[in-house]
Residue frames relative to the residue before (quaternion, step in Angstrom):
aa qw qx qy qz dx dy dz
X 1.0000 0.0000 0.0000 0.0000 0.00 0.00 0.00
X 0.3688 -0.7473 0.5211 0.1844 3.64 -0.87 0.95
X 0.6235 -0.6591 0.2392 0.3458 3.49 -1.01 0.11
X 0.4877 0.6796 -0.3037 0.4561 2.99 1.51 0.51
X 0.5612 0.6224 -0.1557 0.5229 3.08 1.33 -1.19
X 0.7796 0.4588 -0.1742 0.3891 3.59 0.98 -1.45
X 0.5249 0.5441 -0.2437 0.6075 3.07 1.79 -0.65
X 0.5791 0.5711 -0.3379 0.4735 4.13 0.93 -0.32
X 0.7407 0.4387 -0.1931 0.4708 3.12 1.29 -1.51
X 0.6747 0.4828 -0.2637 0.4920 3.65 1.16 -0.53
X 0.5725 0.5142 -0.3911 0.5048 3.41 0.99 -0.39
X 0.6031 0.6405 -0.1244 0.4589 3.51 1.07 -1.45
X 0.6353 0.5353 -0.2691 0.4873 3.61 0.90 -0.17
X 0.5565 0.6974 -0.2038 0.4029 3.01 1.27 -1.44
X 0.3948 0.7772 -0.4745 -0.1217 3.74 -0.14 0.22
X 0.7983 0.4269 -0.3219 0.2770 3.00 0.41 1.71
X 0.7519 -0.3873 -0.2092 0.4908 3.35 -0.25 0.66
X 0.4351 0.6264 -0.4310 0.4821 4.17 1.52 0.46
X 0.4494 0.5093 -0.4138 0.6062 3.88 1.63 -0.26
X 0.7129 0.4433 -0.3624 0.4050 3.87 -0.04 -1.09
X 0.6447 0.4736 -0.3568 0.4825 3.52 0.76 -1.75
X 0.7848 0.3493 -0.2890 0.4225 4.15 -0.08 -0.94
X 0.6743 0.4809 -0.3574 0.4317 3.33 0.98 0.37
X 0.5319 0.4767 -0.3290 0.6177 3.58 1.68 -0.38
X 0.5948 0.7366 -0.2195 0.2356 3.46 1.20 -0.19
X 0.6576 0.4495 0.1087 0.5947 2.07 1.89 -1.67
X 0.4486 0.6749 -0.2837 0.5126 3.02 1.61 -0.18
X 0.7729 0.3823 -0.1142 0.4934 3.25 0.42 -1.54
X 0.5679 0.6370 -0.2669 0.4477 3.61 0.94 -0.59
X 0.5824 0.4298 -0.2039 0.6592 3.39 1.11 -1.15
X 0.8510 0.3614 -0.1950 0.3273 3.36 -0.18 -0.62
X 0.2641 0.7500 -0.4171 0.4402 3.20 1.68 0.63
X 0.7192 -0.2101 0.3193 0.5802 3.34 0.48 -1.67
X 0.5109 -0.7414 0.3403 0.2710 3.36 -0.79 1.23
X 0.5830 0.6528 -0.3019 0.3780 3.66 1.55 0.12
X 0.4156 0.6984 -0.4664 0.3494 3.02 1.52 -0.68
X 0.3807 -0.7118 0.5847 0.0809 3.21 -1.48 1.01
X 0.1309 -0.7179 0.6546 0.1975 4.27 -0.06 0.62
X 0.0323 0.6875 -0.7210 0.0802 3.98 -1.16 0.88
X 0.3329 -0.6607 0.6708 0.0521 3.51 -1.32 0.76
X 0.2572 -0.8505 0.4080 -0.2100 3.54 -0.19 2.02
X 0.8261 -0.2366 0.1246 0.4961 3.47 -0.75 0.79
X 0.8722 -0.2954 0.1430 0.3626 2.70 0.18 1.76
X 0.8258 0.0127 0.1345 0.5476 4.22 0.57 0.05
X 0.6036 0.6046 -0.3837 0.3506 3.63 0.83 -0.71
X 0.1800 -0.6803 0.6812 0.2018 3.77 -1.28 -0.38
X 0.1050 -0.7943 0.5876 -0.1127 3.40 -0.28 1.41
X 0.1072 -0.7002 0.7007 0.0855 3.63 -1.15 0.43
X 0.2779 0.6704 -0.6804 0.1016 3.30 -1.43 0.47
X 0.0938 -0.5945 0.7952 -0.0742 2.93 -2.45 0.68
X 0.7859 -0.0417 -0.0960 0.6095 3.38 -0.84 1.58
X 0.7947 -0.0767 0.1480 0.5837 3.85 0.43 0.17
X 0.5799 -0.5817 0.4637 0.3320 3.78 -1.41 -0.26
X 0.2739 -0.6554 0.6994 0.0795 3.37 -1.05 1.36
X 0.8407 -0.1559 0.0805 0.5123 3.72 -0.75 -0.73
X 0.1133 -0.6363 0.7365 0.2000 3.79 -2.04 -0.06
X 0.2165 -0.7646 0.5925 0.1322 4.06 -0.46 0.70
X 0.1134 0.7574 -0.6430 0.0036 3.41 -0.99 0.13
X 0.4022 -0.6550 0.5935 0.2386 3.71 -1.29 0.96
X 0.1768 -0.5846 0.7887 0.0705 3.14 -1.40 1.34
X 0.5418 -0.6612 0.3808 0.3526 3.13 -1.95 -0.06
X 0.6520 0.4118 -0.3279 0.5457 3.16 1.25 0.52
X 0.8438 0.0904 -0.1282 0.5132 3.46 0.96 -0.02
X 0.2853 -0.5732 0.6876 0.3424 4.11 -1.13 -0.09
X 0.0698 -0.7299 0.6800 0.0005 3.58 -1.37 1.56
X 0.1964 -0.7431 0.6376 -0.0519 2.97 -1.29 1.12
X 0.4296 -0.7041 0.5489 -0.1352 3.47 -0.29 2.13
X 0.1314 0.7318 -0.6687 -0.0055 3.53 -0.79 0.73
X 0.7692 -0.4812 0.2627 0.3284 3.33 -0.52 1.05
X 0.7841 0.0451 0.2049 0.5841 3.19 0.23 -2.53
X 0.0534 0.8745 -0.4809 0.0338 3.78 1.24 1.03
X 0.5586 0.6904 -0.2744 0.3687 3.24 1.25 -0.44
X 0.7360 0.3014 -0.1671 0.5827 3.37 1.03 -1.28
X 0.4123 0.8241 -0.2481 0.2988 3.50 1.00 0.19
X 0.1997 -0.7913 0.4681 0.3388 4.23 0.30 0.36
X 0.0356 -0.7894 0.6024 0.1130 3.42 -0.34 0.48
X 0.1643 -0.8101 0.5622 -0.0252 4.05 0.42 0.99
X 0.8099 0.2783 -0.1695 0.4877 3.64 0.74 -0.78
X 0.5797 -0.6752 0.3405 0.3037 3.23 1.30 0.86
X 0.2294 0.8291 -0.5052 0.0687 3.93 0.82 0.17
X 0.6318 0.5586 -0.2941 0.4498 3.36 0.94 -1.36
X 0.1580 0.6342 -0.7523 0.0832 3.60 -1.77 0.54
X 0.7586 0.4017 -0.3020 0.4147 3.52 0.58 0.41
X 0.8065 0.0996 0.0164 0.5826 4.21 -0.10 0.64
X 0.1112 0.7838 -0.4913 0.3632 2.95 1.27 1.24
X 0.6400 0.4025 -0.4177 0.5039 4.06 1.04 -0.25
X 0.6436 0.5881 -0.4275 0.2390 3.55 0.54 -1.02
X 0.4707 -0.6621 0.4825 0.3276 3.50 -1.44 -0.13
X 0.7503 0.4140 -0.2136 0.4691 3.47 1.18 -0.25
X 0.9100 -0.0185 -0.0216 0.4137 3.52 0.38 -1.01
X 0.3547 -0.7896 0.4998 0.0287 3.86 -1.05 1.36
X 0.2216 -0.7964 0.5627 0.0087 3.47 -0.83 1.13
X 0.0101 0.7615 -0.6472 -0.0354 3.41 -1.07 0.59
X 0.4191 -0.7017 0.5738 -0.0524 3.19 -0.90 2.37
X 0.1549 -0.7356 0.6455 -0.1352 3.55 -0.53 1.54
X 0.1027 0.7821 -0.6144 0.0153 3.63 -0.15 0.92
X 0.7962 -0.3348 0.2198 0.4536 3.61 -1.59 0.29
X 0.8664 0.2084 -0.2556 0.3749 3.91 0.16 -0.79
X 0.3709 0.7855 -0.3710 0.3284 3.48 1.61 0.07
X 0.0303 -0.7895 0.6080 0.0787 3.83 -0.14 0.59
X 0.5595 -0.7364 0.3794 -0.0291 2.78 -1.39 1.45
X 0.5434 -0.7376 0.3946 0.0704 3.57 -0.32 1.64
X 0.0980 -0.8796 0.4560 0.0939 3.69 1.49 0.60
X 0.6435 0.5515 -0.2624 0.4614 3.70 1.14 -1.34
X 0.8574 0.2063 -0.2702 0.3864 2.71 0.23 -1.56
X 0.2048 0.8434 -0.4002 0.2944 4.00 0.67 0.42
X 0.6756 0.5883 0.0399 0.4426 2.50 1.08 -2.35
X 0.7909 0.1959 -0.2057 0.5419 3.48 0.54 -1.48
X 0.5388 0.5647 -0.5510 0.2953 3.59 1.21 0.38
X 0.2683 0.9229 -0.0502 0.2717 3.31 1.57 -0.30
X 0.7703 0.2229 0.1232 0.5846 2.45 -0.30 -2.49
X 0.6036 0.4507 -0.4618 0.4683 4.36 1.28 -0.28
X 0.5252 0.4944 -0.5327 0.4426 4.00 1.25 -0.18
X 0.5394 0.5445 -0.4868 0.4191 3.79 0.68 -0.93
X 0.7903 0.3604 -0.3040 0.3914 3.62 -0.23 -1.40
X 0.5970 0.4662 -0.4773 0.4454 4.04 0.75 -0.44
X 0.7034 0.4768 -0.3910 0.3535 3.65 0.80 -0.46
X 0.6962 0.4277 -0.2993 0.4927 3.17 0.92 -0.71
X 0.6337 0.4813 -0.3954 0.4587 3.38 0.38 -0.04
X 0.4558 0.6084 -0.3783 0.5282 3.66 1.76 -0.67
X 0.8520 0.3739 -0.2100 0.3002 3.21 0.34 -1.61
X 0.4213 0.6369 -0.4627 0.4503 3.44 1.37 -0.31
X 0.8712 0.1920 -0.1254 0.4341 3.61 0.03 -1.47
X 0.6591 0.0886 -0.6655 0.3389 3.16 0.57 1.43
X 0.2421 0.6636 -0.6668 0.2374 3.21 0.49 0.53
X 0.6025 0.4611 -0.2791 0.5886 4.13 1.02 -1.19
X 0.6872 0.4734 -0.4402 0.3315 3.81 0.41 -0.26
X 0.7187 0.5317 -0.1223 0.4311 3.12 1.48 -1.15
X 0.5576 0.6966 -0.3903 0.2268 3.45 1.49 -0.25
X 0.4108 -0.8138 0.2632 0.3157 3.33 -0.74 -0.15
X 0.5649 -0.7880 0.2292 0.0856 3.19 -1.34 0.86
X 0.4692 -0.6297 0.3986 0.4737 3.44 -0.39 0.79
X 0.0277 0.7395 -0.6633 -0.1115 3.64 -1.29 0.45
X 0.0056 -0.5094 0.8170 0.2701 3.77 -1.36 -0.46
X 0.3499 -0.6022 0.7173 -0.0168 1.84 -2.28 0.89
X 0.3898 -0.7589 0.3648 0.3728 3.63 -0.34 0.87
X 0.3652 -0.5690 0.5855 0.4474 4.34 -0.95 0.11
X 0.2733 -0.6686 0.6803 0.1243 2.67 -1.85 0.97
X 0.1982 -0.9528 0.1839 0.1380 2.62 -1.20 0.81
């Protein structure tokens, strides 16, 4: 089973209103950018990524979290985040049952993980290049 499929089959269990929420998720995710990549993570997770990892979601029983990667370095203009708001690296956005879901602003929360990665991956891509060395003759 690919990671698509596994994400069908987990979403597909769901018969209730955390199925709908991880499926409007997934919705909007996909529809960011037609590159986005859908993978099936540690064991149970849905994960998206392009050039690196944007988000992983996972049903709780009280809510559907959505994990962005580098949420920290991330603009978040439409206020999505409410969850790991101290940390320095990764942001979470808690979807509970009556909470209605911001499809747009999802998207452009997205398409600003795309551009932090690529711009990540550019400068180390220059960190990682390689270097001229000599090497002394033995003799």
């Amino acid at each position: 089973m690919d990671a698509s499929e596994h994400i069908d089959h987990y979403i597909g269990n769901m018969d209730d209103w955390r199925g709908k929420t991880l499926a409007a998720v997934r919705k909007a995710m996909l529809a960011a950018d037609k590159a986005i990549i859908e993978e099936w993570k540690w064991r149970g997770s849905p994960a998206w990524s392009r050039d690196g990892m944007i988000a992983v979601a996972n049903a709780h029983k009280d809510k559907v979290k959505v994990t962005f990667s580098h949420g920290a370095k991330l603009p978040d203009p439409d206020k999505l985040f409410n969850n790991g708001l101290g940390g320095s690296t990764w942001r979470a956005i808690d979807i509970h049952e009556d909470d209605k879901l911001d499809a747009a602003a999802l998207k452009r929360l997205v398409k600003a993980a795309i551009a932090f990665n690529l711009a990540n991956l550019k400068k180390n891509a220059r960190l990682r290049a390689p270097t001229k060395t000599t090497r002394k003759p033995t003799p």
